[in-house]
N, C-alpha and C positions, 0 to 999 in steps of 0.2 A: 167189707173193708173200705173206709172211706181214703182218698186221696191223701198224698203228703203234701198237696199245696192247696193248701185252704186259707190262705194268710193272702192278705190282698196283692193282687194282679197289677203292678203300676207299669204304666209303658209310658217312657221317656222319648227323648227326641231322636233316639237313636234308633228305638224299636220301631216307630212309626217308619222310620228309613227302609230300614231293612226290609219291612213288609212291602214296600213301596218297590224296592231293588229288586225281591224277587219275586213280584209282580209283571215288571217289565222282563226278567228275563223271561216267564213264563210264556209273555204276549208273543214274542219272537220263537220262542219254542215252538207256538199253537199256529204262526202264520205260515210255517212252511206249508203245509199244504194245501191251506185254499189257494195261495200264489201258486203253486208247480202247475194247474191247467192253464193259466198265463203262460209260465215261463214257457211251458212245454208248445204253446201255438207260434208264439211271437220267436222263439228261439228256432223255431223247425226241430225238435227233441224227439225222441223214439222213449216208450214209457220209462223203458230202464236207464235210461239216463237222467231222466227227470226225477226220477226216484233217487237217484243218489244225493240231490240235494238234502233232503233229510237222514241218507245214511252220513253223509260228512258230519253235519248236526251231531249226529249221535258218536260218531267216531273223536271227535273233541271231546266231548261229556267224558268218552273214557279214559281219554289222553290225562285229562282234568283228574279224573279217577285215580291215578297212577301216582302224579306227579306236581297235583296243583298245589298240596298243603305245603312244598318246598317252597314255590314261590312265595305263598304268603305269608310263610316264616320268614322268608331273604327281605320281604320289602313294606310288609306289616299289612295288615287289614285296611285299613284306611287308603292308602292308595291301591292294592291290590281291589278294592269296591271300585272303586272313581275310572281305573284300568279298563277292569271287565264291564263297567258300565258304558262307557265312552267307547271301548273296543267293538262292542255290540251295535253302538250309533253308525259306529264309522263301517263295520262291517254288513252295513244295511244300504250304505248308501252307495256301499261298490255293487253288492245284486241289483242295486233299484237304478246304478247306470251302465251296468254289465249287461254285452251285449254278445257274448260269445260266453258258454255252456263251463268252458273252464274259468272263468271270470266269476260266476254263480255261483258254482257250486265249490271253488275256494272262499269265497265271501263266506257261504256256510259255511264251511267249515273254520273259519277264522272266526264265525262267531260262535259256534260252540264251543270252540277248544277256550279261546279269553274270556267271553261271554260267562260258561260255566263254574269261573271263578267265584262269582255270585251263589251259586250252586251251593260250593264248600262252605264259603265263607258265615253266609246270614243262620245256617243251622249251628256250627261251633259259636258265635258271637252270641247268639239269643241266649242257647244253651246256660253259656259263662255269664252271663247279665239274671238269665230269671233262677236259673237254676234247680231248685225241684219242678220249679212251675216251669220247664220246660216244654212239656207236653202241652199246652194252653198259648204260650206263646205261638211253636211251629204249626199247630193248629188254627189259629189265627191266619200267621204268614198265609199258610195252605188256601182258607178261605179268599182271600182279599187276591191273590193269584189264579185262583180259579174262577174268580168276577172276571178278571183283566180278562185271563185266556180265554173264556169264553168270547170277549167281546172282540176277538181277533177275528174270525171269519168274518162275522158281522161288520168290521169298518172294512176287509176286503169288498166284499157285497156291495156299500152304502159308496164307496169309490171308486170302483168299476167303470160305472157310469159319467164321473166327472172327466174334466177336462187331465186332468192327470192320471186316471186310470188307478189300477191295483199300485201303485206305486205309492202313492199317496198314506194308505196306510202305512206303509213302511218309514217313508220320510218324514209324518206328522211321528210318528215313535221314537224313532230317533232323535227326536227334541227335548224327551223326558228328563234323561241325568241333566241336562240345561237347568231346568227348571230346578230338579232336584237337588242339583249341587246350591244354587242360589236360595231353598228355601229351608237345608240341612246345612249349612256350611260349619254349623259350632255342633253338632250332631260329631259323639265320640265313642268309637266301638268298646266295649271290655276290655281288658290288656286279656290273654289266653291264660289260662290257667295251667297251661303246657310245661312243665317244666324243661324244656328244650326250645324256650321261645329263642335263645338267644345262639343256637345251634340250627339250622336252618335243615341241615342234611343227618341230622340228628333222630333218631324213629325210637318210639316206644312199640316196644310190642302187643299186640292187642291182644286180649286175652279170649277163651274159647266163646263167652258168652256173647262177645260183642257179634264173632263171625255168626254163632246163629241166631240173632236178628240180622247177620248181614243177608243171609239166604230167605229169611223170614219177608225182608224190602225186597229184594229179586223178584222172589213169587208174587205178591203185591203189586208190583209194579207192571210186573208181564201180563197180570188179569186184568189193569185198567188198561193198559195199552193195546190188549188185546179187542176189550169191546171197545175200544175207540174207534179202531183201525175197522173190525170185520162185522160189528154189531147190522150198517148199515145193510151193504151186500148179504147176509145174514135174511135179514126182513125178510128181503128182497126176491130170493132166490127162495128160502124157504119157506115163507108164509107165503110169497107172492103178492107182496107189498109192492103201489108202487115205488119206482125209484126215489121221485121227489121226496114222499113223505116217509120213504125209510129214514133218506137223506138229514129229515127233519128231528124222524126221532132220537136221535144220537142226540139232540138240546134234551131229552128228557133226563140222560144219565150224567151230561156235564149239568145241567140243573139241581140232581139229586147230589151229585157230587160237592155242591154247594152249601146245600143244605145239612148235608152229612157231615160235613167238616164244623160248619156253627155250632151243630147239636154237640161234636167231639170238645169245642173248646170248653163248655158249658161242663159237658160230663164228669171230663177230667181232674175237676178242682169238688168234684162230691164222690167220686168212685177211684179205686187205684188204676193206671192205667192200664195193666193188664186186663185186669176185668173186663175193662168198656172194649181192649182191639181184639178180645174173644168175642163179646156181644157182638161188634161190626162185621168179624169173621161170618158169622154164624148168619145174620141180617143179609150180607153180599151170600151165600151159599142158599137161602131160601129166595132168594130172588132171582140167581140165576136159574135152579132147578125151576121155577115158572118161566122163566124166558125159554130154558133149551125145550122142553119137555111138551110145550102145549103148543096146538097147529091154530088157535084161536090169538088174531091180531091183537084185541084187546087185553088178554092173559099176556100176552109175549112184551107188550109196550108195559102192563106193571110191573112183571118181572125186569126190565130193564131197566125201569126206575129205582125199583127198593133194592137192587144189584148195586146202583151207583149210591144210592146210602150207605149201603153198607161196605163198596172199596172205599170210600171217602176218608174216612180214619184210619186204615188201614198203615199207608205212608207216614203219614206224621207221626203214630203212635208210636209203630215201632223204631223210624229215628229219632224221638227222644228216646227211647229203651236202650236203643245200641250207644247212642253220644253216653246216655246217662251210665257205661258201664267202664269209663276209662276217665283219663284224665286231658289227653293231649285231644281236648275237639277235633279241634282244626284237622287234624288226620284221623280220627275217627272218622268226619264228615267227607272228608275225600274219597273215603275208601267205600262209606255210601252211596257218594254220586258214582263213583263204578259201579255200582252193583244196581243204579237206575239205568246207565247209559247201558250198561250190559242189556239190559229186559227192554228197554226200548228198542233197541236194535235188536235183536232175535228173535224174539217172541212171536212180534206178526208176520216175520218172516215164516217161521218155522208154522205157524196157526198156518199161512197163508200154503203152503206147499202141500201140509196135508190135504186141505181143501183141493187142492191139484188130486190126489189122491182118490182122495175117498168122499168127496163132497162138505161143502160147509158144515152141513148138519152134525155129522158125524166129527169133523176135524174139533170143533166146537166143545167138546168132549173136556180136550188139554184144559179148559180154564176152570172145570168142574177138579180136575185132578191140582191144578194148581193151589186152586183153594181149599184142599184137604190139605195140602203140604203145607199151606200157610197157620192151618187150624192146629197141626198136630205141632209144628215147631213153636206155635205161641203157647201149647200147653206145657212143651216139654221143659222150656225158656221158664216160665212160671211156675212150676213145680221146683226148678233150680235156684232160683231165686228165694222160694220159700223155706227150701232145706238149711 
């Protein structure tokens, strides 16, 4: 079954934005944690304090989740972007001159909760602008944010050593909507195709299909988050890798992650999309089974590459699937970024306790079961679809 968007892919000045927007937000998503062994020296921090900085992070994401699509009904897309873009700057530059623990770790969370506006916004706008070719779009976006995020550690790293330290990274990012707003300024979003654009507190109900891809993104998102988080420690403890280069191998799966998402935009526009987020299902579940399963370093580094191919499409697919199944985006997309910010915040919590448990090896298990749960809901969702 070949795709419904086979008719040419044009990205205007808007889409080049949006990809750009949530780009940045992603950079500042991925910086919290190479900054927290800063903050955590220079602050005098105990681990668990320091870690709250990225549970704030996530705790906005689901505030966002809850309640953001109000907002950018009450005050339209356009400024709600310019908002959370600018709110992200300015909430960077209170951690990067915060100097006491509660100063930080509200900075996060102020820039998740505004910040994440970007979150809702650029998945409903693309959506409504490409529309079948929705899937090629967020695949896209996905790609070009997962370059940025990656190179977020990386300018941690490359400024450490200057005269302005890890902060640097932060304050040179903060510059971006500047730039942005100055080289988008006639850049105009889609009107929503909401029928409640003009009722703000107004809600369409979603219907059953939509919530299972909402669970469909949950699982998804808990299995990238998960090898994000424990992949390294992982190596480490159980291969008996050293620390460094467990350290390192995590560039392997945001790498394939990269790659995985170009191959998805590609895909999309010659295969239906279901097809291709079972093919990726299936891809991430033959590559993890090589990661968990073999005590050989080299088996276990290509399992966690063609692992990160195959979550790579995972996200994007299935939220074009769930957007593609209602009409009001803009609150479809919100109630996505809950069910991201949900999995980001629990998931390695919960991975991380079993490991208390029963050892990594074993805890390790959940992202094998996750990824069944992802398999079976995308067939179930497809077979739905078909009838």
């Amino acid at each position: 079954m070949r795709s419904t968007a086979t008719h040419t892919f044009h990205r205007n000045s808007f889409t080049w934005l949006a990809y750009l927007l949530l780009a940045f937000y992603g950079y500042f998503l991925n910086i919290l944690g190479p900054i927290t062994p800063f903050l955590k020296d220079q602050l005098k921090l105990s681990y668990t304090v320091s870690s709250l900085h990225f549970s704030a992070f996530a705790v906005g994401i689901l505030l966002v989740g809850f309640g953001g699509h109000m907002v950018i009904q009450r005050i339209g897309r356009w400024r709600a972007l310019w908002l959370a873009a600018f709110g992200i700057s300015l909430s960077a530059l209170i951690l990067v001159t915060g100097r006491t623990a509660a100063l930080t770790i509200g900075a996060s969370f102020c820039m998740g909760l505004v910040g994440s506006l970007i979150l809702v916004i650029v998945p409903s706008a693309l959506s409504d602008q490409h529309g079948e070719s929705r899937a090629v779009a967020l695949s896209e976006a996905n790609v070009i944010s997962s370059l940025v995020s990656t190179a977020a550690p990386l300018m941690v790293g490359w400024t450490a050593a200057l005269p302005g330290g890890w902060r640097l990274a932060l304050g040179l990012g903060a510059l971006a909507p500047l730039l942005m707003r100055l080289g988008f300024n006639t850049a105009t979003p889609p009107q929503p195709a909401s029928p409640h654009v003009d009722s703000p507190f107004a809600r369409e109900s979603l219907p059953i299909l939509f919530w299972v891809y909402w669970m469909a993104i949950f699982l998804a998102v808990s299995v990238e988050f998960c090898m994000i988080s424990w992949s390294a420690d992982y190596l480490e403890n159980s291969l008996n890798m050293p620390r460094v280069n467990a350290a390192q191998a995590v560039s392997l799966f945001l790498g394939a992650m990269i790659l995985g998402r170009m191959a998805a935009s590609r895909l999309v526009q010659r295969f239906s999309v279901h097809r291709v987020v079972v093919a990726y299902i299936i891809v991430a579940g033959i590559g993890f089974a090589m990661f968990w399963q073999t005590s050989i370093s080299t088996l276990a580094l290509t399992g966690l590459f063609i692992t990160g191919l195959g979550v790579a499409g995972q996200y994007p697919l299935l939220l074009s699937l769930a957007i593609g199944t209602v009409r009001d985006t803009t609150q479809a997309s919100a109630r996505a970024t809950l069910a991201s910010g949900t999995a980001i915040l629990a998931l390695p919590l919960v991975l991380g306790r079993l490991a208390d448990l029963a050892g990594i090896r074993q805890a390790y298990g959940v992202v094998g079961i996750l990824l069944i749960g992802v398999f079976l809901i995308a067939l179930t969702a497809r077979r739905k679809v078909s009838t």
